[in-house]
C-alpha distance (Angstrom), angle and dihedral (degrees) to the residues before:
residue distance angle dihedral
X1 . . .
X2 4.19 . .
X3 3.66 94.0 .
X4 4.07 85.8 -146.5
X5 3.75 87.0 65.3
X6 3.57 103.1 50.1
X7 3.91 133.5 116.9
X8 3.59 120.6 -166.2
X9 3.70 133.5 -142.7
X10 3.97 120.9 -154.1
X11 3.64 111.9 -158.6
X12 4.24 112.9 -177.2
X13 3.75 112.1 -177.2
X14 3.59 118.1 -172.6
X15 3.95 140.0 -177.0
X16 3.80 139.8 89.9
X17 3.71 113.7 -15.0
X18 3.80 111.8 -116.0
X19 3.93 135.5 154.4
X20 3.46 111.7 -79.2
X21 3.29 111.8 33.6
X22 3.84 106.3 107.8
X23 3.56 91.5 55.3
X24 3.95 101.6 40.1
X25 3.72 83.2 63.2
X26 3.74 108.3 42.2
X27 4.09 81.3 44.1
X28 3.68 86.2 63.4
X29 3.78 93.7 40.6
X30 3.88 91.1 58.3
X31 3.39 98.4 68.4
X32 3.58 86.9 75.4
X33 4.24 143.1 62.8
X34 3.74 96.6 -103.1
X35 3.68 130.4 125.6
X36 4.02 119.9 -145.8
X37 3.85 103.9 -125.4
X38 3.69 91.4 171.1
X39 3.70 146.5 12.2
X40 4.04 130.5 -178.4
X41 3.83 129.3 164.1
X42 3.45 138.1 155.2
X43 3.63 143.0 175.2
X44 4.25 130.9 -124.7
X45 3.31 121.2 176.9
X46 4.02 90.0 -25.6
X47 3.45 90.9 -52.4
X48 3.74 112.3 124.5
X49 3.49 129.8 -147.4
X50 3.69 113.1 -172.1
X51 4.14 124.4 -176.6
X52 3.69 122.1 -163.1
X53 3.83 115.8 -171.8
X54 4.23 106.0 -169.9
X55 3.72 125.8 -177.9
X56 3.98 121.8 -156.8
X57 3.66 150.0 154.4
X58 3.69 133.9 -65.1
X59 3.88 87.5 -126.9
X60 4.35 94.1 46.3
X61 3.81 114.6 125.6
X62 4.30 86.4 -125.5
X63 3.91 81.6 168.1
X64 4.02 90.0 75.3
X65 3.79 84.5 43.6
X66 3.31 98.7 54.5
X67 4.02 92.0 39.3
X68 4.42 81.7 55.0
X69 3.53 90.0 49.4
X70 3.50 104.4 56.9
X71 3.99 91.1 35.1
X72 3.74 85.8 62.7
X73 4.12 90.8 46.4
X74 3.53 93.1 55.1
X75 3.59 93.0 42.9
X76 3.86 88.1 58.1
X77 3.69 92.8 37.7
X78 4.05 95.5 -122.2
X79 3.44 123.6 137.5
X80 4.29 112.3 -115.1
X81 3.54 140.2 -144.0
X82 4.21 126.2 -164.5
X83 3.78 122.1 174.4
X84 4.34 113.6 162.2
X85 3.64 117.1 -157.7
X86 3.96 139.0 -168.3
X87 3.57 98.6 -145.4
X88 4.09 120.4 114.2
X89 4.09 108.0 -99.8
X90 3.76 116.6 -97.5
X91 3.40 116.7 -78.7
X92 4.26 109.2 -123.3
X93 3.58 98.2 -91.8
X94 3.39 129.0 -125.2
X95 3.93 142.2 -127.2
X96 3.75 92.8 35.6
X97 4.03 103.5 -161.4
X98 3.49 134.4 179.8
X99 3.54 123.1 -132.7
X100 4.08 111.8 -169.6
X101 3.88 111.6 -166.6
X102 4.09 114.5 -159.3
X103 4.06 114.7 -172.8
X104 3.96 128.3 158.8
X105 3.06 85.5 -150.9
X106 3.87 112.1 20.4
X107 3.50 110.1 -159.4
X108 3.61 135.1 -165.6
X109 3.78 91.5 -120.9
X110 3.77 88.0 56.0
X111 3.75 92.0 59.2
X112 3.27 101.2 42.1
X113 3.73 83.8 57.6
X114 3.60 98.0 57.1
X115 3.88 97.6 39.2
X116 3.89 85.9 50.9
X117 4.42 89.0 51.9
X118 3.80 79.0 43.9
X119 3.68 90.2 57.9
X120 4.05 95.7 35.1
X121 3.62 89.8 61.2
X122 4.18 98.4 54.3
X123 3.54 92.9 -113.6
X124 4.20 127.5 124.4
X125 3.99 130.0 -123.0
X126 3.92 92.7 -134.5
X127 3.95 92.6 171.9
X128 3.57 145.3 10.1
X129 3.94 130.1 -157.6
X130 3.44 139.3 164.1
X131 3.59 116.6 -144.8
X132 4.25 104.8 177.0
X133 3.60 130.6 24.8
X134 4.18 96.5 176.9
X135 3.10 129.9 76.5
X136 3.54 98.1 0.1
X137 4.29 116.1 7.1
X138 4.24 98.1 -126.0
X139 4.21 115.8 -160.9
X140 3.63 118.9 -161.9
X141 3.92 124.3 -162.4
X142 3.29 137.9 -176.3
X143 3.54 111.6 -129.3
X144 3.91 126.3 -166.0
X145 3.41 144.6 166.6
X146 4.25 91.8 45.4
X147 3.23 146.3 121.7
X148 3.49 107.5 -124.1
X149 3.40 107.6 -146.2
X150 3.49 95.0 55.1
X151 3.28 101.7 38.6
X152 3.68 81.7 54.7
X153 4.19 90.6 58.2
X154 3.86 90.6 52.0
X155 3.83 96.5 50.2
X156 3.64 89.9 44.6
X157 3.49 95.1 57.3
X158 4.27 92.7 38.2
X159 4.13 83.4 54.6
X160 3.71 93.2 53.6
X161 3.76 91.8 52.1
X162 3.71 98.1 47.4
X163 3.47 85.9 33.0
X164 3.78 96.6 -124.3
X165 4.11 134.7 141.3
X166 3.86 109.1 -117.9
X167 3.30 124.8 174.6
X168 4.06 138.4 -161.8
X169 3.64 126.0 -148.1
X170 3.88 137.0 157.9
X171 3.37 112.3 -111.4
X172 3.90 136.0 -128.0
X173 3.89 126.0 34.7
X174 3.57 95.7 -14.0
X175 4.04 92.4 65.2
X176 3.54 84.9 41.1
X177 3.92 100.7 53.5
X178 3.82 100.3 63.2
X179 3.42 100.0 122.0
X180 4.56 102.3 160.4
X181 3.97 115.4 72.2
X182 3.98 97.1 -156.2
X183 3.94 107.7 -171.6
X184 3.31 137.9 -176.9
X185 4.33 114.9 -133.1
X186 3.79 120.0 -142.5
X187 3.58 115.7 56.2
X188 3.55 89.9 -2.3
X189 4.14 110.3 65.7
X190 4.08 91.3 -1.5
X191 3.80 121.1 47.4
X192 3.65 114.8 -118.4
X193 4.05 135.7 12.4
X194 4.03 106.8 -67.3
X195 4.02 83.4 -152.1
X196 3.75 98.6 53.7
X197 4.64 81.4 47.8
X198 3.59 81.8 58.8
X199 3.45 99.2 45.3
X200 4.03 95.8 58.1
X201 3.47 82.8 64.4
X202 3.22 99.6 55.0
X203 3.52 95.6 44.7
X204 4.26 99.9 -113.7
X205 3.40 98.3 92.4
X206 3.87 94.3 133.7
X207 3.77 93.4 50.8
X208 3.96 95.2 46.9
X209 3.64 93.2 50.7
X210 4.12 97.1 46.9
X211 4.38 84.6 48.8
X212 4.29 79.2 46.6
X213 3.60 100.0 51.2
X214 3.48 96.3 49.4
X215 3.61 97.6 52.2
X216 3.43 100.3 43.7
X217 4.57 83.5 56.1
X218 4.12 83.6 47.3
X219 3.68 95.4 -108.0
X220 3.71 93.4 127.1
X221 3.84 139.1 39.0
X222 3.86 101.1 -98.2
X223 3.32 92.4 -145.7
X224 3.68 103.7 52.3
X225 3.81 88.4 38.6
X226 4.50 90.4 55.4
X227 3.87 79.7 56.4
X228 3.78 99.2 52.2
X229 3.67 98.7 38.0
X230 3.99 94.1 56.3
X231 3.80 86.8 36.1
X232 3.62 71.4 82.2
X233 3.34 108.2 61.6
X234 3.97 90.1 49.0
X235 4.12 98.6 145.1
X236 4.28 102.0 14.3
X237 3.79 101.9 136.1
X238 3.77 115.8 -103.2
X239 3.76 97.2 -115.6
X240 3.17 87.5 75.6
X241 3.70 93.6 77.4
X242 3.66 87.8 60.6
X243 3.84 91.8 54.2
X244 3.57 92.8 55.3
X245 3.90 93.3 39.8
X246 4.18 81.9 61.0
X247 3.62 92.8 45.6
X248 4.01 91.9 51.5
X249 4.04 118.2 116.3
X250 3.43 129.4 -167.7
X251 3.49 124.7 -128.8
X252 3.83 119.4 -84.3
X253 4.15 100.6 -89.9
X254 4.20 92.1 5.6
X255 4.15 84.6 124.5
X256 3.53 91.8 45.2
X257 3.98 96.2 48.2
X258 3.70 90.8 48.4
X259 3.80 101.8 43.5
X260 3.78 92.4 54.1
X261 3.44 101.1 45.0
X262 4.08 88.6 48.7
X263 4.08 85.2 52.1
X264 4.14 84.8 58.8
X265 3.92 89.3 39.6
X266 3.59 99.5 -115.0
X267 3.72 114.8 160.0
X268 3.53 119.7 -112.9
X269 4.20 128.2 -156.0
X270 3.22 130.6 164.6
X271 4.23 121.0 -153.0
X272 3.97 113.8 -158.2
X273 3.72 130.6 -165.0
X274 3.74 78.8 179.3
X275 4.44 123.1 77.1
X276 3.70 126.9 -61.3
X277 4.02 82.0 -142.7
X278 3.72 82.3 81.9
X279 3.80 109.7 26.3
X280 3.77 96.0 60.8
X281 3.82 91.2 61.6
X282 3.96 86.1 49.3
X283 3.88 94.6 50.0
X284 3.72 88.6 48.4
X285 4.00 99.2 48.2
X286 3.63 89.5 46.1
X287 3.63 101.1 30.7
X288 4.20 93.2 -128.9
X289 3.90 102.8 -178.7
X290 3.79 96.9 -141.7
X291 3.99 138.7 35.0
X292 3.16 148.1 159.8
X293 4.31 132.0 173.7
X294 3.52 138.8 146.8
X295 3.58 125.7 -82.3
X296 3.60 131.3 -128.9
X297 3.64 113.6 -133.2
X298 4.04 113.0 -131.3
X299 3.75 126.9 -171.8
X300 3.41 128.7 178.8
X301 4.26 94.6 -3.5
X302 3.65 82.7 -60.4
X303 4.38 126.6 100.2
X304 4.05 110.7 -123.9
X305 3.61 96.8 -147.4
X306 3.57 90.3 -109.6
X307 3.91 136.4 97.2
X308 3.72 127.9 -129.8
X309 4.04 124.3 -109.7
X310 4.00 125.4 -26.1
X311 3.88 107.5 -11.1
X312 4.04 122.9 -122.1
X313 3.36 109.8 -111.2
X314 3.55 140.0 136.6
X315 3.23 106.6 -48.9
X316 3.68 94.2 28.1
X317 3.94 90.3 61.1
X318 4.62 84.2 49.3
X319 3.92 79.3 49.0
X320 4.09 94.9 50.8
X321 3.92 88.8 41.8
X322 3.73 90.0 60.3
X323 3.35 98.6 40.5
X324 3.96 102.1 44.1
X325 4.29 79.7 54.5
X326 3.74 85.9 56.9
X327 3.44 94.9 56.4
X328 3.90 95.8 40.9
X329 4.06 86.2 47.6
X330 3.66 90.6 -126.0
X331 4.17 124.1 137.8
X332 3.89 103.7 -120.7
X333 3.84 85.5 -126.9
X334 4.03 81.6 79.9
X335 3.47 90.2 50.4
X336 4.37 135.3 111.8
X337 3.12 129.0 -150.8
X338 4.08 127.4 -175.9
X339 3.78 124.1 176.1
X340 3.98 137.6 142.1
X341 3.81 100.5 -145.0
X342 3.67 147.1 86.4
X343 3.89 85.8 -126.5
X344 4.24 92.0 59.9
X345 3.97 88.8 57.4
X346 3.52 100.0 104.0
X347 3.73 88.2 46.9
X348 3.24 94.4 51.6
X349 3.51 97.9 53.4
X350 3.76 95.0 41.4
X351 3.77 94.8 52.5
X352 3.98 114.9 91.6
X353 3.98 85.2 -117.2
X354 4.29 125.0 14.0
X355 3.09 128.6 -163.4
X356 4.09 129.3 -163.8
X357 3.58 104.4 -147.3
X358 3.43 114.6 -158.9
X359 3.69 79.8 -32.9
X360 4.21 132.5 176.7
X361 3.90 109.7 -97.5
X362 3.85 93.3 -94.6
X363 3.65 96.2 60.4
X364 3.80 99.4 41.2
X365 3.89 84.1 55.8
X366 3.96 93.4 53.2
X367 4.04 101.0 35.3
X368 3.48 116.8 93.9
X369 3.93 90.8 -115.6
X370 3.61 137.2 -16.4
X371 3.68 144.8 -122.7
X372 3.69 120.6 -164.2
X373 3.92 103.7 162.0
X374 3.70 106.8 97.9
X375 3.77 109.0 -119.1
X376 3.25 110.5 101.8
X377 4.06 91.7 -151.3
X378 3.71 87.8 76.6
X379 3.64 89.2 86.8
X380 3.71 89.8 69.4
X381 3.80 91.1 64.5
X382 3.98 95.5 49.6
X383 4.41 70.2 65.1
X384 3.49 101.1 56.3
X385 3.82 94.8 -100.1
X386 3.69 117.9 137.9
X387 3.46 123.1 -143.6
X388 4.03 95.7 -116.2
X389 3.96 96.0 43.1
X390 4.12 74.0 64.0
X391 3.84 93.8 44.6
X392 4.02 89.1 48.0
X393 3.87 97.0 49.3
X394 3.91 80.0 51.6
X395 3.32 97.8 53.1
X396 4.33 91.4 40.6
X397 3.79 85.7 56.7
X398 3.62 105.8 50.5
X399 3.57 81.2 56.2
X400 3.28 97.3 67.7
């Protein structure tokens, strides 16, 4: 068909979702000289909503159409909608983005906020899906007709005043490709600062923890601050690694985050400015694929107050990002990278995607976008993964 002389027909049928309907209608529709130019339909609480977008002829007999149509609505007992039109058919659109919306709770005021910066910027809400309901309820949209980085700015201010995550991502085979999970360790996967653990036992825990806090805001030279905090420790037995290796906890949803993305065969890496004394028991319980930490030196059962070689910091973790890509012969553009500190910025803005997770000022300002619910899980949503794709690959495996 001459898309210049085209009408268009817009049939909406609506009513409880059963099997059946999708093809009851098109079966009826194919009896005629139409082409489908669009389809939509989704379900809510087992109420369908099903759009039909048809293009035809100026000399088509859409009477008979129309007649079928609502013959097969009635049939079904669902309520119908028709409207024809003149107008050319949409054009694909362009700039697909993705706009993920995280809220515990998520409000009506907080969507009508982000639908109204939606509108404010030009740009069209072409669909809407919700991908979790527990622990946090997550919204995804596709966006187009933006520009992303200012539609980025306007959500980022809305989700500060309805104190909401949203995220921002390009849409299509780029958010698809990210194949290397690059995450920072303490506060991040693990609850807590290992250093400050280790520092109750040596009896400095209030002087660790000042040094820590200002780091982690950027106040301090990371590296120069590692050294003076486990100055510190200079002479605490070494079993008392082991103690605080036992008292360690992951992250709320940190096993669920990492055994998903392993099912799709992401990679998964983990950059420390923390103690390889601990992260090699975490990349062997959750079999992460790539690490790299510090290491505490230890002579004599006892910790020297000193670390051994070149010290991870923030542009050693950048440096580990790109390399552990290298070796997984991935571009870093299809990278991730989550972290809380000022010492994971240059990973975060290296990666492809970073996220500030429940992050210092500083760093939520720089990453990409930010989380700040704590369930680590979250992440997988920023992804495209829904909450019960996760619960069904669950379920599929204890099967087994």
């Amino acid at each position: 068909m001459d898309g210049s002389a085209q009408r268009t027909l817009l049939i909406t049928l609506t009513g409880r979702d059963r099997p059946g309907v999708t093809s009851r209608l098109f079966g009826t529709l194919a009896e005629f000289p139409l082409s489908v130019a669009d389809v939509e339909q989704v379900v809510i609480r087992g109420r369908l909503v099903l759009g039909v977008l048809l293009a035809y002829t100026e000399g088509a007999d859409i009477g008979r159409v129309w007649n079928a149509a609502e013959k097969v609505a009635t049939d079904l007992d669902m309520e119908i909608e028709l409207s024809t039109g003149r107008n050319k058919l949409m054009p694909n659109r362009r700039g697909r983005l993705h706009v993920t919306v995280l809220g515990a709770p998520l409000l009506p005021a907080a969507m009508a906020g982000i639908a109204g910066r939606v509108a404010a910027n030009g740009a069209n809400i072409d669909r809407i899906e919700r991908l979790a309901s527990n622990p946090v309820t997550c919204i995804e949209m596709d966006v187009s007709g933006a520009d992303p980085d200012a539609l980025r700015a306007g959500l980022a201010a809305e989700a500060a005043q309805q104190q909401v995550d949203v995220a921002v991502q390009h849409g299509g085979l780029h958010r698809r490709a990210k194949r290397l999970i690059v995450m920072d360790v303490d506060s991040t996967l693990i609850q807590g600062e290992v250093i400050e653990l280790l520092a109750e036992h040596a009896g400095c825990l209030r002087e660790v923890a000042k040094v820590t806090e200002a780091a982690m805001r950027g106040d301090l030279d990371f590296e120069g601050s590692l050294r003076e905090r486990v100055a510190l420790l200079a002479g605490l037995d070494a079993s008392a690694i082991d103690a605080v290796r036992d008292r360690l906890r992951l992250a709320a949803g940190a096993r669920t985050l990492v055994r998903t993305l392993k099912r799709l065969d992401y990679k998964f890496a983990i950059v420390s400015g923390g103690f390889t004394q601990v992260t090699d028991a975490l990349v062997e319980d959750l079999g992460i694929d790539y690490s790299v930490a510090n290491t505490l030196e230890i002579e004599n059962g006892k910790l020297t107050g000193r670390v051994t070689g070149p010290v991870i910091d923030r542009a050693g973790k950048a440096a580990a990002l790109e390399r552990f890509a290298r070796e997984a012969g991935i571009p870093v553009s299809q990278t991730v990278a989550i972290g809380d500190g000022a010492n994971d910025l240059d990973m975060l803005q290296a990666a492809g995607l970073g996220i500030a997770y429940n992050a210092k000022p500083v760093v939520r300002e720089a990453a990409d976008t930010a989380v700040n619910v704590p369930y680590l899980d979250t992440i997988l949503f920023l992804l495209g993964i829904s909450r019960e794709e996760v619960e069904a690959a669950d379920a599929a495996d204890a099967t087994l």
